[in-house]
Each structure stands twice: as C-alpha cells, then as structure tokens.
C-alpha positions, 0 to 999 in steps of 0.5 A: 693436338701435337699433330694439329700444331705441326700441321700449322707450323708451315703456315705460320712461318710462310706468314711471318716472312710475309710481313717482314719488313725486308720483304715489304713490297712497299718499303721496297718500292720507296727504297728503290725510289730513294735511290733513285732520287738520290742518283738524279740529285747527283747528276744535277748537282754535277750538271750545276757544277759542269754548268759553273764551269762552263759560265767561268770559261765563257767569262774567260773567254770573253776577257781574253777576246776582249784583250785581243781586241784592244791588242789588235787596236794598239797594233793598228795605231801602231802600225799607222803611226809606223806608216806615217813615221817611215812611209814618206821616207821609204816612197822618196827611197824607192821613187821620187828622191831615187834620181838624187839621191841614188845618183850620189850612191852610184857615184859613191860606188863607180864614180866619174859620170855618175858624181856628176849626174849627183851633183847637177840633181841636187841643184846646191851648185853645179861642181861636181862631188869628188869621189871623196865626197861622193863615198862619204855622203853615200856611207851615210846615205846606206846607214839611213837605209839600212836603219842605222839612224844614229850612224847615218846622224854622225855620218851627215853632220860630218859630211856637212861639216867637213864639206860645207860647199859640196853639191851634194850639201843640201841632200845631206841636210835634208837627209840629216833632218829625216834621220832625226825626224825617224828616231823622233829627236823632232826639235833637231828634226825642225831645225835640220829642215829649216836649214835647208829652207834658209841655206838653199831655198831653190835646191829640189830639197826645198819642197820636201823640206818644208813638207817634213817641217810641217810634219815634224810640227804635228809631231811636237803638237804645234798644230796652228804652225804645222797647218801654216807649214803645210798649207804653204806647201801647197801654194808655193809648189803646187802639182808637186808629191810634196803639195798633194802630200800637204794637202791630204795631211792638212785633211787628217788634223782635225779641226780643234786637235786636242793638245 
C-alpha cells in the first residue's frame, strides 16, 4: 500500500500545479488582455490630451493672427494718413516749389545772384532779399525740412515779423501755414493760408495755398467748406499740380462723409 501511495504522489502533485490559479492559461490570457487595454487606454487618454493642446494652440494661433491682421490695418491707415499729411509737402520740396524756394536757400548760402532769382520767383515784389533775409527765411526754411516744425513755426513768424515787406514774405506765409498744418494746429493752419489768399493773391503761393486750405478744411470736418475750396482750386487754376491735386481729392470725400 505504501509503495502504491508513493507511486501516486508525482501524479498527484504534476495535477495540482496544473490547476493553479497562476498557471491557468485562461487567467493568464485575460491579464495579459487587461494589460493590454490598460496600455491603449493610456495612450488615448495622452492622444486626448496632445489633441487639447493642439486645439489651444491653433485657437492661440488664430487670436494672434487676428491681431496682426488688425495691427497690419492700423499701420496701413497710418501709414495713408502720413502720405496725405507729409506727401504734398515733401512732392513741393523736391520738385514743384524747389525753384522758389530753393532759390532763397541757396541765396541763404551764397548770396547775390541766387537772392535775386528768389525774390522775382516769389512773385511778392520785385526787391531783391537782403542776405540778412535770405539767412533768416533759409534757417526756417531748413528747421521745415529737417522736421523741426516748432523751430520752423517760431523761425517764419519772426522772419514775417521782422521783414513784413520782404519778397520773400508770401513764401515764408505759405511755409508757416504748412509747418502748422503738418503738427496738426489746422486752425492757425487755416488762418496762415488764408493770409496768403488775402495779402498776396497773385503771388505762385496762392494756388497751393488755397489747395492746402481745402485740405486743412477736410481736417477739421468742415466738408461743404473744404469741397468749395477745392472745387475752386480747379476753376481758378486750372492745368496747374494744385487743380489736378484738388480734383483727385475732391474724388476721395465721399458723398455724405460722416461727421
């Protein structure tokens, strides 16, 4: 009997390991399974979560280019508006008013024969300036090129004041008026234009001054006035840079501007 025991024993045992729970082929299977699914869940959970920040970042994006956008714009209006303040005044620098005014800046500078040439373009008298004169229009003259607006402001108002009679008085006028209108004091701009009308209505000047009382106009809103101004412009000098100026801008105020 002993011997039949111990015989058995080996099969006993090689049977009870085979049902062990932790050799079950079966639970095996599903914890490997459960493992498995526990790794995907994982893995989206962290793809949900990639994709969040993804969709923050493109919503981030989107404000950011929206921004640029409208900083973009701005600096387009800006940039327009800068054109139409300095444009004119910087054409008439370089070009049409270079043969007035550049002549009193070189008669600043060398005197005589160039003063002379001044003072018949102005067209405010046929005495020529002094050198005097011509030094003190031409300081002015530079501070408004130079963009020193203020120091050009002071510098014509004491030229016109200490030389009232000067041929170069309807220049320094019409360049006191620009040098307001481009720091945007548009009433004393208006009243500097007008006096150049008023004082010397068949100086060169005149043209340009009643071109830039019209814009000076659209400036402070008085649209009826400035479409007046300007539509004058055209009919009193016509073929001239000031009409054709007037004319495009009479095109540009819309029909009913808002106020």
């Amino acid at each position: 009997m002993y011997v039949r025991l111990t015989a058995l024993l080996p099969i006993l045992l090689a049977a009870g390991c085979a049902t062990s729970p932790d050799k079950d082929p079966v639970q095996l299977r599903l914890n490997d399974l459960e493992a498995r699914v526990a790794r995907m869940e994982r893995i989206v959970a962290n793809e949900v979560q990639v994709s969040q920040n993804v969709d923050e970042m493109q919503g981030n994006l989107r404000e950011l280019h929206g921004e640029i956008e409208e900083l973009q714009h701005s600096n387009e209006a800006l940039t327009k508006q800068q054109r139409d303040l300095y444009g004119d005044l910087d054409r008439r620098l370089s070009g049409a008013g270079a043969g007035t005014v550049g002549a009193a800046i070189a008669g600043a500078a060398g005197g005589g024969a160039a003063g002379a040439a001044a003072g018949a373009d102005s067209g405010a008298g046929s005495n020529a300036p002094s050198p005097t004169e011509q030094a003190v229009y031409g300081q002015a003259f530079d501070a408004l090129k130079a963009g020193s607006y203020s120091i050009a402001i002071t510098g014509f108002k004491d030229f016109l004041k200490t030389y009232p009679n000067s041929s170069l008085a309807d220049n320094a006028q019409y360049w006191l008026g620009e040098a307001y209108y481009v720091s945007h004091e548009y009433d004393s701009a208006a009243g500097a234009f007008r006096t150049v009308l008023k004082k010397w209505p068949d100086s060169r000047k005149a043209p340009d001054a009643m071109l830039k009382l019209g814009y000076t106009q659209l400036e402070q809103k008085q649209y009826p006035a400035a479409r007046a101004t300007l539509d004058e412009v055209t009919k009193k000098y016509p073929g001239t840079d000031s009409a054709k100026l007037a004319a495009e801008r009479l095109r540009r105020i819309p029909a009913q501007p808002s106020q």
